[in-house]
ROZA-541796 format. One line per 2 residues: their letters; for each residue y, z, x of C-alpha. Coordinates in Angstrom, 2 decimals. Each point is the difference from the previous one (the first is absolute). Layout:
N
a	Y Z X | ...
REM end
This chain:
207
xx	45.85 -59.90 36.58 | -3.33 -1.16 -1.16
xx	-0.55 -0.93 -3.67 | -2.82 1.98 -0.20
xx	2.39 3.08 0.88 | 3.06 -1.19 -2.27
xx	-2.64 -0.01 -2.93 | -1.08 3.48 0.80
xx	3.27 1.35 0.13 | 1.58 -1.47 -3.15
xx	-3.41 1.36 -1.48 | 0.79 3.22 1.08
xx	3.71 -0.02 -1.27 | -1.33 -1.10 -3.28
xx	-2.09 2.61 0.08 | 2.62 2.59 0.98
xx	2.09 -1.31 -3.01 | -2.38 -0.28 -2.46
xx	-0.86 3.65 0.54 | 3.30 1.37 0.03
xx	0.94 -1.69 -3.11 | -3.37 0.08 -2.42
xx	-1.25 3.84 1.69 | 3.21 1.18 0.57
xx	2.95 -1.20 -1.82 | -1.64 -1.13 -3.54
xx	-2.07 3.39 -0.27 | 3.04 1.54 0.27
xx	2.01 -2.61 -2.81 | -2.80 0.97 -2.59
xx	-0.28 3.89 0.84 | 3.95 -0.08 -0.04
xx	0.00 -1.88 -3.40 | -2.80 1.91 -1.21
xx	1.66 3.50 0.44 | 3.47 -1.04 -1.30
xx	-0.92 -2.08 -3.12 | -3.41 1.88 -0.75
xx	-0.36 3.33 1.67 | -2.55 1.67 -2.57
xx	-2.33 -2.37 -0.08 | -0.13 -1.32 4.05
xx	-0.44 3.78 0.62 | -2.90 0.48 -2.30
xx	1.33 0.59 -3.86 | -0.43 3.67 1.18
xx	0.46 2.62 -2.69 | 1.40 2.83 0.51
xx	0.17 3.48 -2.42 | 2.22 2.66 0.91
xx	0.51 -1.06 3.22 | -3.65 -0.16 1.56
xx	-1.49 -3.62 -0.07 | -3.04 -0.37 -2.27
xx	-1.28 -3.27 0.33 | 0.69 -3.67 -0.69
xx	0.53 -1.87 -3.59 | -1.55 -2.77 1.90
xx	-3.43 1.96 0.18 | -1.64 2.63 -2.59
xx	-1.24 2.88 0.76 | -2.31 2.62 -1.70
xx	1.13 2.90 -1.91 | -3.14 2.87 0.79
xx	-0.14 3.11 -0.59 | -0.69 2.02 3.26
xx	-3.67 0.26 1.71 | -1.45 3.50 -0.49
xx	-1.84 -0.92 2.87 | 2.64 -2.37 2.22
xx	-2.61 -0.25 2.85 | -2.88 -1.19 -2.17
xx	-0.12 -3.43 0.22 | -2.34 -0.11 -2.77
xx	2.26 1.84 -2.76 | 0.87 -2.40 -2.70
xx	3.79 -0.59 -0.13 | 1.21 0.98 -4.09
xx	3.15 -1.87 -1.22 | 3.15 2.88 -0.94
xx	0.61 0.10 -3.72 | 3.75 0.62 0.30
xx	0.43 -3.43 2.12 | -0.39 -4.07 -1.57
xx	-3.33 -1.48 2.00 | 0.04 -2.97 1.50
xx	-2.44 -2.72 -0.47 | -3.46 0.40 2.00
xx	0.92 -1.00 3.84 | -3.18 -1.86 2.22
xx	2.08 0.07 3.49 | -1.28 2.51 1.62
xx	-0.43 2.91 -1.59 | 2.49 -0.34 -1.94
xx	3.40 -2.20 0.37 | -0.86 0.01 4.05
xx	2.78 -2.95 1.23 | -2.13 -0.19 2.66
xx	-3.06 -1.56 -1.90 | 1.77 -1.59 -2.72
xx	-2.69 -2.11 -2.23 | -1.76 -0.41 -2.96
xx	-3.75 1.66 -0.42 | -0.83 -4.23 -0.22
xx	-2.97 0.83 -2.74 | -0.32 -2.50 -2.29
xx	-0.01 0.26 -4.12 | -3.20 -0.51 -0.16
xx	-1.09 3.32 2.74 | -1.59 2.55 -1.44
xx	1.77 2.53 2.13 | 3.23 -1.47 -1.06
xx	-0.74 0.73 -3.66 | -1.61 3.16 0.17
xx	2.94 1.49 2.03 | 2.14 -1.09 -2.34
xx	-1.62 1.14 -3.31 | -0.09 3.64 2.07
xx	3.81 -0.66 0.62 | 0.43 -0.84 -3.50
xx	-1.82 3.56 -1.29 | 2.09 1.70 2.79
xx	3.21 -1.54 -0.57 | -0.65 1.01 -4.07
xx	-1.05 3.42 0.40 | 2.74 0.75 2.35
xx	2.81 -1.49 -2.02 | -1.91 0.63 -3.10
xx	-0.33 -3.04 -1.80 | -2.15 -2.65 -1.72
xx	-2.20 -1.34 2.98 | 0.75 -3.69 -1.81
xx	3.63 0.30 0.49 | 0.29 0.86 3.80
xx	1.77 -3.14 1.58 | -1.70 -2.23 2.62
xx	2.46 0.99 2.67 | -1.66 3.30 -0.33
xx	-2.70 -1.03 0.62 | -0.08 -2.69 2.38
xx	2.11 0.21 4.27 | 2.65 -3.03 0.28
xx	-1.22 -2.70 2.55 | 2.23 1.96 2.89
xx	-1.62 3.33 -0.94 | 3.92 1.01 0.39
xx	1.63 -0.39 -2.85 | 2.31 2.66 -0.94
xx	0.57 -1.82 -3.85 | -2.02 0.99 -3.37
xx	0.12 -1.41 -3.29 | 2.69 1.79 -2.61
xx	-2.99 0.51 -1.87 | -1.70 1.91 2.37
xx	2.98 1.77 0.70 | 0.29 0.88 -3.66
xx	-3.21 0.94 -0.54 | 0.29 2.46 2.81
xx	3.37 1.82 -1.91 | -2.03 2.73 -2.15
xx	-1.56 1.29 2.90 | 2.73 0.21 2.38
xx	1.62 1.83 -2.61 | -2.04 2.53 -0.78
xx	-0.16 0.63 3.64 | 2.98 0.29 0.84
xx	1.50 0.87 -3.84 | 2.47 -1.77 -0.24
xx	0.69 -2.67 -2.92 | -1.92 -3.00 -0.24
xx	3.46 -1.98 -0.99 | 1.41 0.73 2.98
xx	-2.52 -1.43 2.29 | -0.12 -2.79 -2.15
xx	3.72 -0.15 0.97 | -1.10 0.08 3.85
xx	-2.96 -3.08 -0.81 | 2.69 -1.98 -1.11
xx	2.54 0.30 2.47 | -2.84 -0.20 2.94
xx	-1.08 -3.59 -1.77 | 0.43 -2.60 2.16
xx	0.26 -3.74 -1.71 | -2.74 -3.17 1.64
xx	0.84 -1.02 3.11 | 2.95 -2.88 -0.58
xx	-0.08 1.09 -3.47 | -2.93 -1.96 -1.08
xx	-2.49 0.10 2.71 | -2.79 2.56 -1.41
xx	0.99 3.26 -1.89 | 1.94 2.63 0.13
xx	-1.43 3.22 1.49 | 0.79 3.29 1.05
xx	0.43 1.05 3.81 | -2.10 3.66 -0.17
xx	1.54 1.12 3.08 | 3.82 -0.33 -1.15
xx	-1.51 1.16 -3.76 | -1.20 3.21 1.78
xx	3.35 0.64 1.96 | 2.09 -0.13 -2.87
xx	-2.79 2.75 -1.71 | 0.49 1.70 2.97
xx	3.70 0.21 0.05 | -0.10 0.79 -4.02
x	1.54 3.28 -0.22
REM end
């Protein structure tokens, strides 16, 4: 048999091997390992409330009230006063995982800063506090535009409102803040922060 032949053929077996091993055998190793030693989280971190699946603590989400208008694309969406808000989302319109990012505008753009000082009166009317205290993260999307976590402040601050709407005591959704707060990542790597999405769940499942 030629050389030029051999050579094909061992590059073909190689091939053959390669495949079945690296796109066969070792997808299979990690999906295996993945579903027996972390289930949740290779299937999504997908929350769940009484049974129907309502998102993903991975990804926030917002809490609206509903359109009066659903088909007008032009009808402002209003944040519900009986849910925590997130922080402001630029991915999409709105925690889109499909156009995850950052708006990119520098400190320095005026756009930038005059969105955020009409955040900041927003954000202060809504919750009704001092405009001075309103946290950044309320103010400012994270980098991924997905980012389900908030500051405990900004949780806090949010506590008076969500009781009233709902009227039910401000200590015990205090109670749910703390329980929902989640420590830095490795337990010093930034700070700790509260997940909105499982926050809201447990409100949701507050009898």
């Amino acid at each position: 048999m030629p050389t030029t032949v051999r050579n094909h053929l061992t590059a073909l077996r190689a091939l053959l091997v390669l495949t079945v091993i690296l796109g066969i055998g070792y997808p299979l190793l990690v999906t295996g390992v993945g579903q027996l030693a972390f289930a949740d989280k290779a299937n999504g971190s997908i929350v769940k409330s009484e049974g129907k699946e309502v998102g993903s603590s991975l990804i926030g989400q917002n809490f609206n009230l509903p359109k009066k208008n659903p088909d007008d694309p032009d009808e402002a969406a209003q944040p519900d006063p009986k849910w925590f808000q997130p922080r402001p989302s630029a991915a999409g319109t709105g925690y889109d995982p499909q156009s995850s990012g950052a708006s990119n505008l520098g400190p320095n753009s005026d756009v930038l800063l005059k969105s955020v000082e009409e955040r900041r009166a927003a954000v202060a009317a809504f919750d009704g506090v001092d405009p001075a205290s309103v946290p950044a993260d309320a103010l400012t999307a994270s980098g991924s535009g997905l980012d389900p976590h908030i500051s405990k402040a900004y949780a806090e601050q949010q506590v008076a409102r969500v009781a009233k709407a709902r009227n039910i005591p401000a200590e015990q959704l205090n109670k749910l803040i703390d329980k929902s707060t989640e420590g830095p990542a490795l337990g010093f790597l930034g700070q700790a922060g509260v997940n909105v999405v499982l926050l809201n769940k447990a409100l949701a499942e507050t009898k």
